[in-house]
C-alpha positions as CSV (number, residue, x, y, z in Angstrom):
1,X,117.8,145.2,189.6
2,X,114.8,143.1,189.0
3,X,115.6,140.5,185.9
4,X,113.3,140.6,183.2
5,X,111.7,137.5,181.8
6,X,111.1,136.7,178.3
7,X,107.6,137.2,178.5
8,X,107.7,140.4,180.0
9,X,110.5,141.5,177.0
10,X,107.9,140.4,174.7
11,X,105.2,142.1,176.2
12,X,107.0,145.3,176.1
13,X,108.3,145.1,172.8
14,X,104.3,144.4,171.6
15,X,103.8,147.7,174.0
16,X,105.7,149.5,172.2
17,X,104.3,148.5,168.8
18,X,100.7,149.5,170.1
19,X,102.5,153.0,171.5
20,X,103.3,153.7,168.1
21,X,100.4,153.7,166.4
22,X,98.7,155.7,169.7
23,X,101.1,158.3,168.6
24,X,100.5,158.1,165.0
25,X,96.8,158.0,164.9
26,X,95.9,161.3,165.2
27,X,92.6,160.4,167.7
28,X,91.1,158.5,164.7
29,X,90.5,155.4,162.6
30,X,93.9,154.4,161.9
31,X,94.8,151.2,159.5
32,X,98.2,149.7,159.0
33,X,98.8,148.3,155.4
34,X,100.8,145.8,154.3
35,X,101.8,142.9,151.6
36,X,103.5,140.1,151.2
37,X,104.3,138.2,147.9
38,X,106.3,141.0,145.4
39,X,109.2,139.2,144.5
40,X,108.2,135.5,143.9
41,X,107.9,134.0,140.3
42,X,104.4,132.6,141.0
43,X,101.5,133.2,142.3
44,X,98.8,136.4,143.3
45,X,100.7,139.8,145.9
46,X,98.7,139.5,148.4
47,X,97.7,142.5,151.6
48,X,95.9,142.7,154.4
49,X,94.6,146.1,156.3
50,X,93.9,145.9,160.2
51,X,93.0,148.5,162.3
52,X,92.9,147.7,166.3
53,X,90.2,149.4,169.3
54,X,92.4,151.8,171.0
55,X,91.8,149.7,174.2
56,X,93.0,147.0,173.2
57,X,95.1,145.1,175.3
58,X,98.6,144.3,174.1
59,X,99.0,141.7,176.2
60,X,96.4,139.4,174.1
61,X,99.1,139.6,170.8
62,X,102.0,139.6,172.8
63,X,104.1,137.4,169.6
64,X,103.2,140.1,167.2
65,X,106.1,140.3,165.2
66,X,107.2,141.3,161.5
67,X,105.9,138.0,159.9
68,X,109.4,136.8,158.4
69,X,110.8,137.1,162.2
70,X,107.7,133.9,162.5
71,X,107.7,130.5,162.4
72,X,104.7,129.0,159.7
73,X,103.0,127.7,163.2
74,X,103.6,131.2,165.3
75,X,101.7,133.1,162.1
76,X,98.8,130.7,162.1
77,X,98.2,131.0,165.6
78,X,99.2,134.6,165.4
79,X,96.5,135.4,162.7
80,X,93.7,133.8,164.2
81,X,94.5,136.2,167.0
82,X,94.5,139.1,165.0
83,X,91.1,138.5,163.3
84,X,89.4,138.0,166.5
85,X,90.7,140.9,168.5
86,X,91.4,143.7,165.5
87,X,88.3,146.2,165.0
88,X,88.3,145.2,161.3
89,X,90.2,143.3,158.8
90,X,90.5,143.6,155.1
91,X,92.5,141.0,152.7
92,X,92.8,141.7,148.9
93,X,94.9,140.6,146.3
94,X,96.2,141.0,142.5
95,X,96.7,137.9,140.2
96,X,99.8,136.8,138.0
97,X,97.8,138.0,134.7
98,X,97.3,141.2,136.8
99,X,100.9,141.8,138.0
100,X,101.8,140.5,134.0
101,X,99.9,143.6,132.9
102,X,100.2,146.4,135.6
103,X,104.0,145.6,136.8
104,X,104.6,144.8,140.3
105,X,104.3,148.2,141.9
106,X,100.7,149.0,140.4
107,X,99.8,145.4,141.5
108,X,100.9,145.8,144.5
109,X,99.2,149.1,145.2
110,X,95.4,147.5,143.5
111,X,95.9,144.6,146.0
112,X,96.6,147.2,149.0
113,X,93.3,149.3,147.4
114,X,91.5,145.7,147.5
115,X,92.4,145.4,151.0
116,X,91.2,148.4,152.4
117,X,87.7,148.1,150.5
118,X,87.4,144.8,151.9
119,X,88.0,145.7,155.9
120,X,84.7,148.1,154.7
121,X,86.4,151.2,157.2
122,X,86.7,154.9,156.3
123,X,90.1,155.2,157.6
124,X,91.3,158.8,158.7
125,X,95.2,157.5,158.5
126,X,97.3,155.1,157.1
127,X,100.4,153.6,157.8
128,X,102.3,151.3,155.3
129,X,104.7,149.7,154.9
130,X,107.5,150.3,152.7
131,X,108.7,154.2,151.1
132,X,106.0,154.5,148.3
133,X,102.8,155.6,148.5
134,X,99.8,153.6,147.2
135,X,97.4,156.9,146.7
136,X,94.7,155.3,148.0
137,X,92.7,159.1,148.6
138,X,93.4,158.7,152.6
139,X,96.1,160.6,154.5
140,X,99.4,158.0,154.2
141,X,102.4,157.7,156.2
142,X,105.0,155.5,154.8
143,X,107.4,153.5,157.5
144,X,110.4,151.9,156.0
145,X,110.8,148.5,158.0
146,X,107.0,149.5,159.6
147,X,106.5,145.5,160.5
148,X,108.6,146.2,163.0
149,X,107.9,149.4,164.4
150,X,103.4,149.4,164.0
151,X,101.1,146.8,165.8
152,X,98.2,147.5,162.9
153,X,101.1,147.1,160.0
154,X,103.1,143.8,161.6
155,X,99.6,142.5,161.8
156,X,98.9,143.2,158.1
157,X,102.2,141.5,157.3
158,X,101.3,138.1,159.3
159,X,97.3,137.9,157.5
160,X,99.0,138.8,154.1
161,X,101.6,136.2,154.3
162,X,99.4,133.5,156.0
163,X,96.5,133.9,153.4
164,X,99.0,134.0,150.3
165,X,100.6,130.9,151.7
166,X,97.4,129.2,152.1
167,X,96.8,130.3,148.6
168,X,100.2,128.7,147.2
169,X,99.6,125.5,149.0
170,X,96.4,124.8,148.0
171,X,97.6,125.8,144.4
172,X,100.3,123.0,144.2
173,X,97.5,120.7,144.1
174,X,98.4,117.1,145.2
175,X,101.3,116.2,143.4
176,X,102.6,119.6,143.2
177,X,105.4,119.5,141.0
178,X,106.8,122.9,140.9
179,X,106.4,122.4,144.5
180,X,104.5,125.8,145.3
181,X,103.6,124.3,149.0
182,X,107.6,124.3,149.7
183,X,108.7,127.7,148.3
184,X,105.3,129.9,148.0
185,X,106.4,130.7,144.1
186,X,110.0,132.3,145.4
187,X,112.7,131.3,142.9
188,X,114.5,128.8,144.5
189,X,116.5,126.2,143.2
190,X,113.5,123.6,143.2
191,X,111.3,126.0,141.1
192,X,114.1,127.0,138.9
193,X,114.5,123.2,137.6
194,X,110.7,122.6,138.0
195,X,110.4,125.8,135.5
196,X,113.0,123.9,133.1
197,X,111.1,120.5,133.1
198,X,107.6,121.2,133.3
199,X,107.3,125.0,131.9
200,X,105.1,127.5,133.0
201,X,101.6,127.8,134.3
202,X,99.6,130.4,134.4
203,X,100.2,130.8,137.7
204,X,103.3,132.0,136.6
205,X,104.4,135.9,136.5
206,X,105.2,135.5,132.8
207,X,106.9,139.1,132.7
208,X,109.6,137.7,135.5
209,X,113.0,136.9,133.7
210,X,113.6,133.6,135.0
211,X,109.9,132.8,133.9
212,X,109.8,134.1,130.3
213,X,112.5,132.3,129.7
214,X,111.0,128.9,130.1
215,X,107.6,129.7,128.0
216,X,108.6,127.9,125.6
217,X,109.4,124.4,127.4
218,X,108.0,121.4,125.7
219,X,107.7,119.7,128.9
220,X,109.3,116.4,130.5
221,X,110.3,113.3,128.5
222,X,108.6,110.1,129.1
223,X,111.9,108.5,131.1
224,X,111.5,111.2,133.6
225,X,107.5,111.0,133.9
226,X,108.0,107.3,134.2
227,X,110.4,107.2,136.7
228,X,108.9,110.7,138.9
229,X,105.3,108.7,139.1
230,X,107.2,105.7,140.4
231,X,109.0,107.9,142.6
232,X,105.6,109.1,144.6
233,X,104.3,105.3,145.0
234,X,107.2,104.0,146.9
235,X,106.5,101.9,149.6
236,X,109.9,101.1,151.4
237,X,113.3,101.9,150.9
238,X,114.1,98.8,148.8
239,X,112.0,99.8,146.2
240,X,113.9,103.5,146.6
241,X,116.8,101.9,146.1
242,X,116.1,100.4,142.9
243,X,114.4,103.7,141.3
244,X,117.9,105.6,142.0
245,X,119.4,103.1,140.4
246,X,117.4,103.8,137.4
247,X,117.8,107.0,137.8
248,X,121.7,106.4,137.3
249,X,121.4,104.3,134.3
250,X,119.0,106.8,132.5
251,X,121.5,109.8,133.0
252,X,122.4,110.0,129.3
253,X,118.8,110.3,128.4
254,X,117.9,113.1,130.8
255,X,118.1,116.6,130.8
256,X,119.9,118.0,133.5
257,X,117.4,119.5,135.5
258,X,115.7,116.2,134.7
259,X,118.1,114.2,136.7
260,X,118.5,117.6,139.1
261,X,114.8,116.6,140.3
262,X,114.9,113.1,140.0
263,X,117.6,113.1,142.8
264,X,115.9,115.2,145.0
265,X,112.9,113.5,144.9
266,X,115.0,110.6,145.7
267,X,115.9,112.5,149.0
268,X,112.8,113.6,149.6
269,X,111.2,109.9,149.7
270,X,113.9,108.7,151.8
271,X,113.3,111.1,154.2
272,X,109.8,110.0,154.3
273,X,110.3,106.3,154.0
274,X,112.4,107.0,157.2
275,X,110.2,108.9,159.4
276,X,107.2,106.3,158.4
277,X,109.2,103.4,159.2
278,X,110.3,104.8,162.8
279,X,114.1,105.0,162.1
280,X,114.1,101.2,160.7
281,X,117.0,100.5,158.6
282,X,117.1,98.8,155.3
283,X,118.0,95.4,156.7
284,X,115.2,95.9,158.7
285,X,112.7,97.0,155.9
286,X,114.0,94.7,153.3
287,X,114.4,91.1,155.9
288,X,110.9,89.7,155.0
289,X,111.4,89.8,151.4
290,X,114.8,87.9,152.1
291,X,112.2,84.9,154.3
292,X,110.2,84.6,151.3
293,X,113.4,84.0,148.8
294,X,114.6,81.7,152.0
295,X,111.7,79.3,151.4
296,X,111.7,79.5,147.8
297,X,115.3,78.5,146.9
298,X,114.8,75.7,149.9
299,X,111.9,74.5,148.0
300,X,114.2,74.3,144.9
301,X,116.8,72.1,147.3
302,X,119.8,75.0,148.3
303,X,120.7,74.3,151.8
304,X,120.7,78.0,153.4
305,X,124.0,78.6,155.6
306,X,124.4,82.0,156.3
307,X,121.4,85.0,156.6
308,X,122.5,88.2,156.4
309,X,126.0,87.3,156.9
310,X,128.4,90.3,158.1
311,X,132.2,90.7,157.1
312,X,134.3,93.6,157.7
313,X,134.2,95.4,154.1
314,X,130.4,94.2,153.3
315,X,127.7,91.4,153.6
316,X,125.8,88.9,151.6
317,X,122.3,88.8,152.1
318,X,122.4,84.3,152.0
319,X,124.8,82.3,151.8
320,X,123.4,78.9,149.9
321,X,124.8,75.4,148.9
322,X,123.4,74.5,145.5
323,X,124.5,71.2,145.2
324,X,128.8,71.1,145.1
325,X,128.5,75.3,144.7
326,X,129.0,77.4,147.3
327,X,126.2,80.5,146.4
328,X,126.1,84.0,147.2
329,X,122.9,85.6,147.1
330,X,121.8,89.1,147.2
331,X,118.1,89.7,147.4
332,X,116.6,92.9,145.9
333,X,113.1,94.3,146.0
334,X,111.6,95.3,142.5
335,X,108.4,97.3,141.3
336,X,108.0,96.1,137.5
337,X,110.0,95.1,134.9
338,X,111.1,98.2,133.3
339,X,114.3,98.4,135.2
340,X,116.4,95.5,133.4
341,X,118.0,92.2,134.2
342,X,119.1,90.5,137.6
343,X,122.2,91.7,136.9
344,X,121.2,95.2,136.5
345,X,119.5,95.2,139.9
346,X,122.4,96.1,141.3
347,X,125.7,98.6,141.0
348,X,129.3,97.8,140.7
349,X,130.2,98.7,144.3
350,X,127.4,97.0,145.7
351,X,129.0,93.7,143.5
352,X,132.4,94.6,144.9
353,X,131.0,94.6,148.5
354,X,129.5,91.1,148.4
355,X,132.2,89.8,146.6
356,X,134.3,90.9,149.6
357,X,132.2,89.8,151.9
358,X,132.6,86.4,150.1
359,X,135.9,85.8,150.4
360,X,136.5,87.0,153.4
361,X,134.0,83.9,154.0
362,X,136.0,81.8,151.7
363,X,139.2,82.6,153.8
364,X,137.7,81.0,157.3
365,X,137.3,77.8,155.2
366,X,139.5,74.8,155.7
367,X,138.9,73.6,151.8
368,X,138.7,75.3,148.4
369,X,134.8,75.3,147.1
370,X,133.3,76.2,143.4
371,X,131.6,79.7,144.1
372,X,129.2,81.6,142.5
373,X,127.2,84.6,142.7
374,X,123.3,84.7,142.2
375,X,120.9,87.5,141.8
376,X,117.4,86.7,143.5
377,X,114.7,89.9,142.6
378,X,111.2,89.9,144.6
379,X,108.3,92.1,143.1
380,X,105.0,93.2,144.8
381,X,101.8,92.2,143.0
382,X,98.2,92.4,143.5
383,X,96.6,91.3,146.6
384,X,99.5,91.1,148.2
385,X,101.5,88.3,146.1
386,X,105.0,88.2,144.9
387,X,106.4,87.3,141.9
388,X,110.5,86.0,142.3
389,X,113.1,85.6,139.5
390,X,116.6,83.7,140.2
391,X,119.2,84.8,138.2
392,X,122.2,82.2,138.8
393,X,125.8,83.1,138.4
394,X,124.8,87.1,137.4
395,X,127.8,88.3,137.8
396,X,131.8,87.5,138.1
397,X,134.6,89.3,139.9
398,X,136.9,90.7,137.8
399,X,141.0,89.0,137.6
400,X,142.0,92.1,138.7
401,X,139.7,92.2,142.1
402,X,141.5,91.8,145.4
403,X,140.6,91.0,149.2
């Protein structure tokens, strides 16, 4: 027995898609009708009508597919196909305010109505998808799961859900913050705190529970703003690290949604940072900052002894002599002042770490030294300048902190 590639499966699954609707369409103009955007919280239901030439062959759409069975990339491709080789086309729509007034099913059936007006065809069938029928004065055949089973309705399915996620995309504007390019207006988690922060727009389905709920948001407190804005102008991970630390220390003034987004913006930027810096790791990002702290405190006469020095438990970005003191430095990259003292810069366990670090240093000594611990900060400014505050001894270990 001959084995069957997978372009041959696919080519007789698309076959049999087409033999479908040869068998449905009674010798005439059949269109398949379908939508795609009923159950989200924001944004228009879209649908799409297509009606193919009867001699049409299926091997020029041989990935049509229900559209949720397709990747984003697969659809766009897919949909450019479909326009150029159906007979006619016809996208149509029904907005929030429409959907707000109507309900979902009548919305649904005005943008199906819309559709078919738009592909300008007399149809003598229909098939669409779903169990109800739109009553659109033409001869209808419903087809529970029909995406799968009719070329002309798994068409519809892939231009209604490409066009309505165009639609959403372009509607999250550039900074996007209830983040309608991610989840198309679906109530994910994302939109649910987005919802609780920044209330509703009216791109909203205000008649939805989980939306009428939030009408009445005042919107986000200036701590959050502050901190979000900085959030989308970070440059390197240094500076990411110093936002989530601010996001920390502002928990108490947050809402909890607040501080829900705030984190995974967070994410979000360090995922970004990572894949525009090649895989780099802080160390890496964060070393030419610790060059231009190198020459400063030499030019204020510490003898630099250790860069970047390694123990098992932690590390210590310089090791310094200040005279008769033995200093450990730990450099940190700021933008603006808003995020407190040297000592603030940064947490507990990072203090813990680099006071680890420095006595496992200490211990490899022959001689007892006076220690301390400095904080040096390095922020950005215009044209390309720095501006560098030393805070000596910022901070202490505790009598109760052991090696």
């Amino acid at each position: 027995m001959p084995k069957i590639s997978a372009t041959d499966s696919e080519l007789g699954r698309v076959e049999a898609l087409f033999h479908f609707d040869a068998t449905h369409s009674g010798h005439g103009c059949l269109v398949g009708i379908d939508e795609a955007g009923r159950g989200p919280w924001a944004g228009p239901v879209v649908a799409a009508a297509v009606s193919f030439p009867p001699e049409l062959d299926p091997g020029l759409l041989r990935l049509l597919d229900d559209s949720k069975k397709l990747t984003p990339v697969k659809r766009e491709k897919l949909a450019d196909q479909i326009m150029e080789h159906a007979f006619a086309y016809g996208i149509g729509q029904a907005s929030p305010q429409e959907i707000d007034r109507l309900d979902i099913e009548k919305a649904t059936f005005l943008a199906m109505k819309r559709a078919l007006l738009d592909s300008a065809l007399l149809p003598d069938r229909l098939l669409v998808d779903g169990h109800r029928d739109p009553g659109l004065g033409v001869p209808t055949e419903c087809i529970v799961k029909g995406d799968g089973a009719s070329a002309c309705i798994a068409a519809a399915s892939i231009l209604a859900k490409t066009a309505r996620d165009r639609q959403m995309t372009i509607l999250g504007g550039e900074e996007d913050l209830w983040g309608f390019a991610k989840h198309k207006g679906y109530g994910t988690k994302f939109h649910q705190h987005a919802l609780a922060v920044f209330g509703v727009t009216e791109h909203h389905r205000k008649t939805f529970k989980p939306v009428a709920r939030c009408l009445d948001i005042a919107g986000p407190s200036e701590t959050f703003l502050g901190i979000y804005r900085s959030l989308n102008r970070v440059e390197d991970v240094a500076d990411l690290e110093d936002l989530e630390r601010a996001v920390d220390r502002q928990i108490t003034f947050l809402q909890t949604s607040e501080l829900w987004l705030l984190r995974e913006k967070v994410s979000e930027r360090r995922k970004d940072l990572s894949k525009q810096s090649g895989g780099r790791n802080l160390r890496e990002k964060g070393s030419k900052y610790e060059e231009v702290v190198d020459r400063f405190l030499v030019q204020r006469g510490y003898n630099i002894l250790e860069r970047n020095y390694h123990g098992a438990r932690g590390e210590v970005d310089l090791i310094a002599r200040d005279g008769e003191t033995l200093v450990f430095i730990e450099v940190k990259m700021r933008r603006g002042g808003d995020y407190g003292s040297g000592i603030e810069a940064i947490d507990p366990r990072k203090m813990n770490r680099v006071a680890t670090t420095a006595l496992e240093y200490l211990s490899l000594l022959d001689r007892e030294e006076n220690c301390r611990f400095d904080v040096v900060t390095v922020e950005k400014e215009e044209l390309g300048s720095v501006h560098i505050e030393h805070y000596p001894n910022a901070f202490t270990p505790g009598e109760d902190f052991l090696l």
